[in-house]
N, C-alpha and C positions, 0 to 999 in steps of 0.2 A: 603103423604099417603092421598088417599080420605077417605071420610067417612065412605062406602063399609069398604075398607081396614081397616079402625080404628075396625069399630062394629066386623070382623072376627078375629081382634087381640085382643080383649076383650073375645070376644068367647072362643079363642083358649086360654087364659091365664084364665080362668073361668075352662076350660072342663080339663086345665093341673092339677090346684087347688085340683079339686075336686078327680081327683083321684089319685094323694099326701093322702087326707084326708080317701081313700077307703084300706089304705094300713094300716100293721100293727105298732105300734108307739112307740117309734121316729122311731127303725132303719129301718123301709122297708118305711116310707118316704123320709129319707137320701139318701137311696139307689136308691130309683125311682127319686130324685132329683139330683143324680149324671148320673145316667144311662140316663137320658133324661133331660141333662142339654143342649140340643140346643132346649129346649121348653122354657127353662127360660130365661127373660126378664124383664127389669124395672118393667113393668106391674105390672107382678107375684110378685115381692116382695113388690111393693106396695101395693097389696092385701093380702097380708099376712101379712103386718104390719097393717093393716085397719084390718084384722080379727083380732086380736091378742090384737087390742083394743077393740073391739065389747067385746067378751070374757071377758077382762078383767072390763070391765064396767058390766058387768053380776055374775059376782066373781065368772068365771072359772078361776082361774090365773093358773092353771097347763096347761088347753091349750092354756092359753093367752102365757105361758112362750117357750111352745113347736111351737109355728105357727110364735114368735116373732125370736126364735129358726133358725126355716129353712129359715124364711127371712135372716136371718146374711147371716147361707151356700149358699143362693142362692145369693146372692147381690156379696158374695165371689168368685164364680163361675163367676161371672159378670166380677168380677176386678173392679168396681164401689164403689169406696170410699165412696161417699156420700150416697149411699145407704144403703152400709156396718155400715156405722155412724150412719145413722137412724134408722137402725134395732137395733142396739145397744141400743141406745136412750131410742128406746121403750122398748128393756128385763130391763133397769133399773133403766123406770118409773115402772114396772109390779113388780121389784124386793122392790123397796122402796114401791109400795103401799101394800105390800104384809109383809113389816118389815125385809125384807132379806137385812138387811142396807147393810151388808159387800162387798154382792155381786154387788148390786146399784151401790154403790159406785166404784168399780171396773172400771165395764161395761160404767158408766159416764165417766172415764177419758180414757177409749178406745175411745170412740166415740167423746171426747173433743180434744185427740190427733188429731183423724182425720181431724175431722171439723176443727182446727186449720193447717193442714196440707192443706186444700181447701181452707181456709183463710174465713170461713165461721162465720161471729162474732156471728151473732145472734143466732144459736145454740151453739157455744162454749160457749157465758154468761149462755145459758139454761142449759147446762152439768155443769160447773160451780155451778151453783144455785144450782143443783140436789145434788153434791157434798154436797154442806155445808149443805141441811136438811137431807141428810141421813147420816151425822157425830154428828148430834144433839141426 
């Protein structure tokens, strides 16, 4: 892919984004995420875990929880494990900095399974870690 190609697949994963966010929430994003799931790609759930931190460093954690949310179903849609992982990752860093130990903790050992499943060490220690502080 040239660079043309890159910036219009930025574009197109930007213009998908944005109106995911013009629809009513969660479910008429779920649904436009299902309904035009051949728009989603890596891209897009990488941008939606980037937003999802944005958000949550601003302490929206309800939209941080909701954008971390449809990155899971889109990464799902994918069949892309490691994305699926990362999304994960994220709802339960959002979920611990938020004091939702129970659920953190949870969503940690989803995404620890995976990453273990990818043989991915360096985030299974990170889900790991997450684990034991949100047991504390």
């Amino acid at each position: 892919m040239n660079q043309m190609e890159s910036m219009n697949a930025s574009d197109e994963a930007v213009a998908f984004i944005n109106s995911l966010l013009q629809v009513e929430l969660p479910d008429g994003a779920r649904h436009l995420l299902q309904e035009r799931s051949v728009s989603v790609n890596a891209e897009v759930v990488e941008i939606l875990i980037s937003l999802a931190d944005r958000f949550l460093d601003k302490g929206e954690w309800e939209i941080a929880i909701w954008l971390a949310e449809l990155a899971v179903d889109a990464a799902s849609i994918l069949g892309k494990d490691e994305l699926r992982a990362d999304s994960l990752f994220t709802m339960a860093m959002i979920y611990q900095q938020t004091s939702h130990l129970e659920e953190a903790r949870e969503l940690y050992q989803q995404a620890a399974s995976l990453y273990e499943g990818l043989g991915i060490e360096s985030q299974l220690a990170n889900c790991l870690a997450g684990c034991r502080k949100s047991t504390l």
